[in-house]
N, C-alpha and C positions, 0 to 999 in steps of 0.2 A: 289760487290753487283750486283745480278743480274737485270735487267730491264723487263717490262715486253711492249712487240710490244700493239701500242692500236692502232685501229680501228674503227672511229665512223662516221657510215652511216647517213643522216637524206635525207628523202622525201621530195620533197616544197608543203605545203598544197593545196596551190592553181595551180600549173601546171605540170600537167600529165608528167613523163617520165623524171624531172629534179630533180639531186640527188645531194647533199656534202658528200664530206668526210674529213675530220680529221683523219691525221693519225699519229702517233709516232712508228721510227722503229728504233730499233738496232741490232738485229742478225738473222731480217726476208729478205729473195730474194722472191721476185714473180718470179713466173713462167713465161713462154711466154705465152703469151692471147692478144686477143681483146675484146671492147666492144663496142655496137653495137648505143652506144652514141658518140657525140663530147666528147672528155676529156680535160680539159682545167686545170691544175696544178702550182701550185704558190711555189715555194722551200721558205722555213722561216727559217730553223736551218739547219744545217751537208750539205753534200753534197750528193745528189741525183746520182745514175749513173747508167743509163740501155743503152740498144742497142734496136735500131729501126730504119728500113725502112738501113738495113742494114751499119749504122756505130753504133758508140761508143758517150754517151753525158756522159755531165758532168753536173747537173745542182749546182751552188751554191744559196745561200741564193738571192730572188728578183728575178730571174729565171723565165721565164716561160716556162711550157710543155705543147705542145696540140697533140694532137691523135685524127687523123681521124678516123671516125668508120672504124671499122674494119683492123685498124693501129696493129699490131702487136708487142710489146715488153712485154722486163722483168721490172724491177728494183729490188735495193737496196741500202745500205746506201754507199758510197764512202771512210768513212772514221772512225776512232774509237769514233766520236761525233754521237750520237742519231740525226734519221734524219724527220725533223718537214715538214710536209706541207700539203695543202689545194687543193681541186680538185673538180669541178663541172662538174658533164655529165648532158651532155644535147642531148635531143633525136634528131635526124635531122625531124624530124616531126615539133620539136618546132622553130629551130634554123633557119632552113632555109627559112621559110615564113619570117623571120624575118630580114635576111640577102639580098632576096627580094626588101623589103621596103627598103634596107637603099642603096639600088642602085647596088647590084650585079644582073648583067643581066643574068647569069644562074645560080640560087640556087641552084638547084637540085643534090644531088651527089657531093656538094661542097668542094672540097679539099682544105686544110691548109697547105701550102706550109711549114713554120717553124715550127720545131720540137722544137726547143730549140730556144727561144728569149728574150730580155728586155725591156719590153717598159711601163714604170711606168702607161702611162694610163689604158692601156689592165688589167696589176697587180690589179690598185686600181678597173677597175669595179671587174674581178675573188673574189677576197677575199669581197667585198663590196654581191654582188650573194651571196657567202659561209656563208657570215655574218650571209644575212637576212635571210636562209635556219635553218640554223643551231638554230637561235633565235626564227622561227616561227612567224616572223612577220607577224602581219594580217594585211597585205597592200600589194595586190597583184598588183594593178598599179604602184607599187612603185617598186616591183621584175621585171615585165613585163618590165618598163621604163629602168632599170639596164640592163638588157638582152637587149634591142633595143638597147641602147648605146653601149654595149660589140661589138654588130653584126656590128653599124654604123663602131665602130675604127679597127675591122678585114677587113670590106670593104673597107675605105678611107686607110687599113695600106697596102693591099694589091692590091687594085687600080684595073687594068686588070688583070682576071683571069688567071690562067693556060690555054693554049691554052686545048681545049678539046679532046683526043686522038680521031683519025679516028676508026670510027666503022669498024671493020673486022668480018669475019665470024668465029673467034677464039673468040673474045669478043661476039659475039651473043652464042654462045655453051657455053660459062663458063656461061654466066648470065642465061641462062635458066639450066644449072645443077647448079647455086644456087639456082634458085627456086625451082628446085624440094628437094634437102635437105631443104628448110627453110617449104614445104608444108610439109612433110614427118618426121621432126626430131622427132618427137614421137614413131615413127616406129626403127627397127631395117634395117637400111637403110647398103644396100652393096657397094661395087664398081664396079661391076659387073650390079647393076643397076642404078645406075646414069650414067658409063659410057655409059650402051646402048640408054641412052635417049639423048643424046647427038651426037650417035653413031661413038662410035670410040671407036679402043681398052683400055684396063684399063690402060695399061703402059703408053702410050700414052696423055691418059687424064690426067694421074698424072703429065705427065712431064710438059704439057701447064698450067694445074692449079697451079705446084708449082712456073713456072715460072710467073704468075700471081701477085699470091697472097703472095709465099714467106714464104707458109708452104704445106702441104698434105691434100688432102680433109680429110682424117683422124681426122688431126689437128682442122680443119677446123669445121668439125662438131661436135666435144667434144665440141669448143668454141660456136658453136650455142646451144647445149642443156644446158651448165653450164649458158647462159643468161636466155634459159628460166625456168631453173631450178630458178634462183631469183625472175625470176617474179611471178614464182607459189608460193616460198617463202615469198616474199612481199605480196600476197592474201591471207595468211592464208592457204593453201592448206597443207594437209598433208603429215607430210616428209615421210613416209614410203610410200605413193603411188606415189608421185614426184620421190623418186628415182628408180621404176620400168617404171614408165608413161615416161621416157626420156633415157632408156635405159643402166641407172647403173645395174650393177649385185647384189648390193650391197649397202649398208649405207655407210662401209666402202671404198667401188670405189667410191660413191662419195664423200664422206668428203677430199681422196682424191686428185680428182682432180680440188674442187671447194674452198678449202681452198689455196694452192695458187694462186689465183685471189685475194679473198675477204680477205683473211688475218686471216679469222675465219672461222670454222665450219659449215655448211647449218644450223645446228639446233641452234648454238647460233645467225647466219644473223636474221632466223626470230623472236628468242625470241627479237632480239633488236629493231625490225620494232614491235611486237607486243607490246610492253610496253612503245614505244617512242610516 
């Protein structure tokens, strides 16, 4: 008997930019992607197993996964058991004012040290967030209070930060060629023009960015138009001018390249945000 992969998005009524998902997979692999949220993941059934930040995890049932924005992996199931679990992104807009308050002395650009960890309190707020999302509970200080707590026990679990890398004049040149692809992804952006704003040759720029980031500006920038291909999705925007407005050739290019991510189709993502 076959099974069929389910994927189930919901928005939190009351704050911007924070998402659940429910998902059930047996014979689906994501692709490699980031998202440009914290991802914070709770393993409940089968065994979870992707690669990031270059090794191999394993997650079993209790498990936690979190992904820094712009953390980079695949996954799939690890084993022939259907693989169950819960994930909440949260935008670093929300997260980190929040992180902040509860005594981390640089929020900003805050990095999560563990990819793969266990620690029941972290678990019950994660799925506790996932709960009140997915229920629509109309008690937003009661969501906002869940998220404080989540942010206090990342702080208190992680104590002193990562020291903060020394700014170099290779770190000022990637950041400013990310901003010009994050001002520009609408456009049909080259590498010939990001490199020269940067200025350095293409090959060159490749090899600093990949050694960066740990993919190709290529890579790189599919991953920025498939996020904002969602959020045009999430507004109601129409699929046929989304997939030209962000530089698909096609319905099909993007179906694509935005179903492994999402686990579905752009056009079933939005009917499900439109009727939920």
């Amino acid at each position: 008997m076959k099974f069929e992969n389910q994927f189930q998005f919901v928005k939190s009524q009351h704050l911007d930019q924070v998402t659940a998902l429910q998902a059930t997979m047996h014979d689906f692999s994501y692709g490699k992607h980031a998202h440009e949220e914290y991802s914070f993941g709770v393993t409940q059934a089968g065994r979870q197993d992707f690669f990031s930040n270059g090794e191999f995890h394993k997650s079993h049932p209790g498990n936690i996964i979190v992904f820094n924005p712009g953390q980079f992996h695949d996954g799939h199931s690890g084993d022939d058991n259907a693989l169950q679990y819960r994930m909440i992104y949260i935008h670093p807009h929300q997260l980190e004012p929040m992180l902040g308050s509860a005594g981390v002395k640089q929020c900003q650009d805050y990095q999560i040290k563990d990819t793969l960890l266990d620690d029941p309190q972290l678990r019950h707020y994660i799925l506790n967030i996932a709960a009140h999302i997915e229920n629509n509970a109309n008690d937003k200080l009661q969501l906002e209070n869940l998220l404080y707590q989540m942010a206090e026990r990342i702080a208190r679990r992680h104590g002193d930060l990562l020291p903060a890398r020394q700014s170099n004049k290779n770190d000022t040149l990637l950041l400013k060629a990310q901003h010009y692809i994050h001002e520009n992804i609408g456009t049909d952006i080259t590498l010939d023009e990001i490199s020269s704003q940067v200025s350095l040759s293409k090959y060159h720029f490749i090899r600093m960015f990949r050694q960066q980031f740990g993919i190709t500006p290529h890579q790189y920038i599919l991953n920025c138009r498939i996020n904002r291909v969602r959020q045009a999705l999430e507004a109601g925007c129409v699929l046929e001018d989304i997939v030209f407005d962000f530089g698909f050739s096609d319905l099909s290019h993007l179906n694509r390249r935005f179903k492994p991510v999402f686990g579905m189709t752009p056009r079933q993502y939005q009917k499900h945000f439109l009727i939920s």
